[in-house]
C-alpha positions as CSV (number, residue, x, y, z in Angstrom):
1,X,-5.9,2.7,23.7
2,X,-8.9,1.9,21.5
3,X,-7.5,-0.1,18.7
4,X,-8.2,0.1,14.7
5,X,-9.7,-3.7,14.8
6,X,-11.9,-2.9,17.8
7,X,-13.1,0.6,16.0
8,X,-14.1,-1.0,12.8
9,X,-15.9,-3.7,14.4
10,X,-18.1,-0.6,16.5
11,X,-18.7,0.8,13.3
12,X,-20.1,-2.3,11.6
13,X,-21.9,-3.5,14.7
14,X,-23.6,-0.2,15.4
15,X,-24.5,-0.4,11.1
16,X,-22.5,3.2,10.9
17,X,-20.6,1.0,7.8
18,X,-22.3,-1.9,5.6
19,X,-18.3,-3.7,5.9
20,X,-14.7,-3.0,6.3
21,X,-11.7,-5.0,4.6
22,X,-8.7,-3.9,7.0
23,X,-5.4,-5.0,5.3
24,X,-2.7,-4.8,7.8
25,X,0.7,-4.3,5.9
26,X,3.1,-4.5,9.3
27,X,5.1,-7.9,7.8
28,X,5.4,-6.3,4.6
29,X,7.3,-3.2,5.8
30,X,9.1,-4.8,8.3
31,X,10.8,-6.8,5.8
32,X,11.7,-3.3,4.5
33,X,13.0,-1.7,8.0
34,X,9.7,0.5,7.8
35,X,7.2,1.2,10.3
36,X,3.5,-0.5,10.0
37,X,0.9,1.0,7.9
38,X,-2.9,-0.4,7.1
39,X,-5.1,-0.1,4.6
40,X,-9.0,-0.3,4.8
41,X,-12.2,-0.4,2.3
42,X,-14.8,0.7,4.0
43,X,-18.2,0.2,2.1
44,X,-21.5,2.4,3.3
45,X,-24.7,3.3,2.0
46,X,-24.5,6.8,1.3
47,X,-21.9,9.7,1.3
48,X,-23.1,13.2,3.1
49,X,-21.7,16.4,5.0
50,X,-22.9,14.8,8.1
51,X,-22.2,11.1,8.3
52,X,-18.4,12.2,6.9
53,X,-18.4,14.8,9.6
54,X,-19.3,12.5,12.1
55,X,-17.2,9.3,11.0
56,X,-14.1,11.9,11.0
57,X,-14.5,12.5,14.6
58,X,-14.5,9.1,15.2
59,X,-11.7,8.3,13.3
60,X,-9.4,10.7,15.7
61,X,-7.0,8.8,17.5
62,X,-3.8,9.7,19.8
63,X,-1.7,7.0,18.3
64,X,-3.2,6.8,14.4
65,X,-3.3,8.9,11.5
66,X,-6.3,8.3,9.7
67,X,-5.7,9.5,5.9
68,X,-7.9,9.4,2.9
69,X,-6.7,6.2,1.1
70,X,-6.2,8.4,-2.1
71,X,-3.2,9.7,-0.2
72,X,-1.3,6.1,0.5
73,X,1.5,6.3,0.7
74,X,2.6,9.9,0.4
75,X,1.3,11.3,3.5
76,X,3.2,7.9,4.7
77,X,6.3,8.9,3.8
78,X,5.7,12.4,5.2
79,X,5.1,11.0,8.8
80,X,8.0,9.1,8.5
81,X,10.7,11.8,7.1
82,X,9.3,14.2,10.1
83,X,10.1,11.8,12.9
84,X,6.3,11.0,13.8
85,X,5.6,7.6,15.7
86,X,2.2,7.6,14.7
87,X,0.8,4.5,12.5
88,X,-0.8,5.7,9.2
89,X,-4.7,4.1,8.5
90,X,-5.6,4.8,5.0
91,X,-8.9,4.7,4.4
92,X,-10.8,4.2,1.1
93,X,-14.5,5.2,1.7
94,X,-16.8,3.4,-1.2
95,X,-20.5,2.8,-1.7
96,X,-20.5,0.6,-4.6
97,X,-17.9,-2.4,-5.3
98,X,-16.9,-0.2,-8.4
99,X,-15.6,2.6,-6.4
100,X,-11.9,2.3,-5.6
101,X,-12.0,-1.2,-7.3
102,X,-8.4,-1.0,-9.0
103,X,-7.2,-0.8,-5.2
104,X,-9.3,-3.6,-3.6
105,X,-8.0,-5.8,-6.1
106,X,-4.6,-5.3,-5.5
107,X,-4.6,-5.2,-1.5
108,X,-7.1,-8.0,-2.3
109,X,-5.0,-10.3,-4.6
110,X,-1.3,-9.5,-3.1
111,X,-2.3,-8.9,0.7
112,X,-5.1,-11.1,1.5
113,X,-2.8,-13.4,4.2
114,X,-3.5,-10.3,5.9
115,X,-6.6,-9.3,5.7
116,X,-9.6,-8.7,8.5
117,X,-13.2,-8.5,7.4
118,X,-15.7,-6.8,9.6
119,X,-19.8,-6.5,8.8
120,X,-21.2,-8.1,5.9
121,X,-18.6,-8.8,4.0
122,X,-20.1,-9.9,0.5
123,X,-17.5,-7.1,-1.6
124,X,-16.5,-8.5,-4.8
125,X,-12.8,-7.6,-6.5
126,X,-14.0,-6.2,-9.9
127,X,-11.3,-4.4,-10.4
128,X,-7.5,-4.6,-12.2
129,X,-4.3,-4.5,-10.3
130,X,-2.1,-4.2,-13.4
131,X,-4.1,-0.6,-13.8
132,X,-1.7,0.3,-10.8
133,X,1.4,-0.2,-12.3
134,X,1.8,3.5,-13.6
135,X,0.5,5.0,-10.6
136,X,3.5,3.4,-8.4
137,X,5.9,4.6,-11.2
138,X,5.3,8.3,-10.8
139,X,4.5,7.7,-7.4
140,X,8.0,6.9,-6.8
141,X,9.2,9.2,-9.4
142,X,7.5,12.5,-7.3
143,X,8.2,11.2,-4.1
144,X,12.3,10.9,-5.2
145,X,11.9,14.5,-6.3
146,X,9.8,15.4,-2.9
147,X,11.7,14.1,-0.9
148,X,15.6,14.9,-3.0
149,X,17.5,15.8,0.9
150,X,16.7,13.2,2.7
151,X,19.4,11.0,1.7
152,X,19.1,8.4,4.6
153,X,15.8,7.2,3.4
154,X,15.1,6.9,-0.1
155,X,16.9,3.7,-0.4
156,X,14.0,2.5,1.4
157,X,11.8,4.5,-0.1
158,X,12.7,3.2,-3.7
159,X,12.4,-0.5,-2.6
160,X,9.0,0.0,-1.2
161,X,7.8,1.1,-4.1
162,X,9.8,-1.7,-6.1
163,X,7.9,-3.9,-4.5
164,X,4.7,-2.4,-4.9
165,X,5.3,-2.1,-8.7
166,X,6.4,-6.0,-8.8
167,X,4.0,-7.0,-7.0
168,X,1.4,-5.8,-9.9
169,X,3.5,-8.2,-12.6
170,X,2.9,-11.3,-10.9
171,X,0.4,-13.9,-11.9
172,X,0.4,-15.3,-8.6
173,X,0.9,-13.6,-5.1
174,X,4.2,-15.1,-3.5
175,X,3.1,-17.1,0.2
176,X,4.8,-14.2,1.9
177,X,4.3,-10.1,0.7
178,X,7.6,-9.5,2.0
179,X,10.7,-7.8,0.1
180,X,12.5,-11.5,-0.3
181,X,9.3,-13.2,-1.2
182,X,8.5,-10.5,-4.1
183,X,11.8,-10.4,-5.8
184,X,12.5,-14.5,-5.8
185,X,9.0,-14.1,-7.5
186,X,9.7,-11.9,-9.8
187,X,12.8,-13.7,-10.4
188,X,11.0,-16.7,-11.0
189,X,8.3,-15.8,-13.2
190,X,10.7,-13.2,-15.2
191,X,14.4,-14.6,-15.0
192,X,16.1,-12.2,-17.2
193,X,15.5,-9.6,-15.2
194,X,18.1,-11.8,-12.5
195,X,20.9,-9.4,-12.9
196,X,19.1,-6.2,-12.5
197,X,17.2,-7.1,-9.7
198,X,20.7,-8.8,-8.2
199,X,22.1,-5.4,-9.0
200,X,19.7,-3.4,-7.6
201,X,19.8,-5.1,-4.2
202,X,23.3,-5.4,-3.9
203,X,24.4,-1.9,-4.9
204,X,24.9,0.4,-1.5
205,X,25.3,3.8,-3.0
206,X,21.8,5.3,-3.2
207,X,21.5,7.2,-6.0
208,X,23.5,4.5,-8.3
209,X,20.8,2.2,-6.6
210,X,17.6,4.3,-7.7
211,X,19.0,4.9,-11.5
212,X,19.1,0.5,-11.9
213,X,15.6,0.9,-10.0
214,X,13.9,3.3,-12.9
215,X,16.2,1.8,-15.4
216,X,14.4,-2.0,-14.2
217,X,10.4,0.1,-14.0
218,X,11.5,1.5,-17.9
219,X,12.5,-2.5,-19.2
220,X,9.5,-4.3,-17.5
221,X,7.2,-1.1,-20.0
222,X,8.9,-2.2,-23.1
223,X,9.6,-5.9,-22.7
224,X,6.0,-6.8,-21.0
């Protein structure tokens, strides 16, 4: 099986993309009980009906999903309500630093232990994480509604987005992006918010759970 790494290096080598930063987030959702999921900037010259047509056929794979990065992490959350063993790629396709920049600073800043360059990698982060902060809140908040029966999983679902959203208040990204890692940092940097975060991650009924979760995203608006 052809793998993402070796793909993106054939796309670089053959000059099909200027670079690629692949950030793989598999130690991230493990900590959460989640399956693997990466997320790529891929940086080209120019944009038209044939290069897209022809990068989308290579970009077919038995064992991937390739998505548009603009779709991370709902089409994530699809695949993994319907049962599908498939890994998700999501792929954010820019031709000037500028483009996408908000993202690329986040995976950039909070995800760089894990990142893989391919191609002439000479990409500066120009944009601002904390721009994302709003955009993992309704995230969450449509994916809870989207998602209302099933049950089983939107524990999981709410801390994944918890983590996301914390990881966009921190100053300084903790050694490890792993669930533990992010809350003793945000316990650290923010301690009284110890007992809602305590609360949220002790708490087993679900529901109860997700109330002290928008509760906690509504305080960090008003007191930060």
């Amino acid at each position: 099986m052809k793998q993402v790494a070796e793909l993106f290096q054939s796309l670089t080598d053959s000059q099909q993309v200027r670079c690629v930063r692949r950030y793989n987030l598999r130690k991230f959702c493990r900590s959460l009980n989640l399956p693997a999921v990466g997320v790529s900037f891929l940086y080209v010259d120019d944009l038209n009906w044939d290069y897209l047509h022809g990068l989308n056929r290579q970009l077919t794979h038995d064992k991937i999903w390739f998505r548009g990065g603009e779709y991370f992490p709902r089409s994530y959350w699809d695949n993994y309500f319907l049962g599908h063993d498939r890994r998700t790629e999501y792929i954010f396709l820019a031709t000037s630093p500028r483009h996408h920049a908000n993202e690329a600073a986040f995976f950039d800043r909070y995800f760089s232990g894990s990142l893989r360059s391919f191609g002439r990698d000479t990409v500066p982060s120009t944009g601002d994480s904390k721009a994302l902060r709003p955009f993992f809140k309704n995230a969450l908040i449509q994916d809870l509604i989207h998602f209302a029966h099933e049950k089983s999983g939107l524990a999981s679902l709410g801390d994944f987005y918890m983590c996301l959203y914390f990881l966009t208040h921190l100053n300084q990204a903790p050694q490890n992006t792993v669930k533990d890692e992010i809350c003793a940092s945000i316990l650290g940097q923010f301690p009284h918010f110890r007992s809602d975060v305590t609360r949220i991650n002790t708490t087993l009924d679900t529901l109860e759970r997700l109330n002290d979760l928008l509760w906690v995203f509504h305080k960090f608006e008003d007191q930060i």
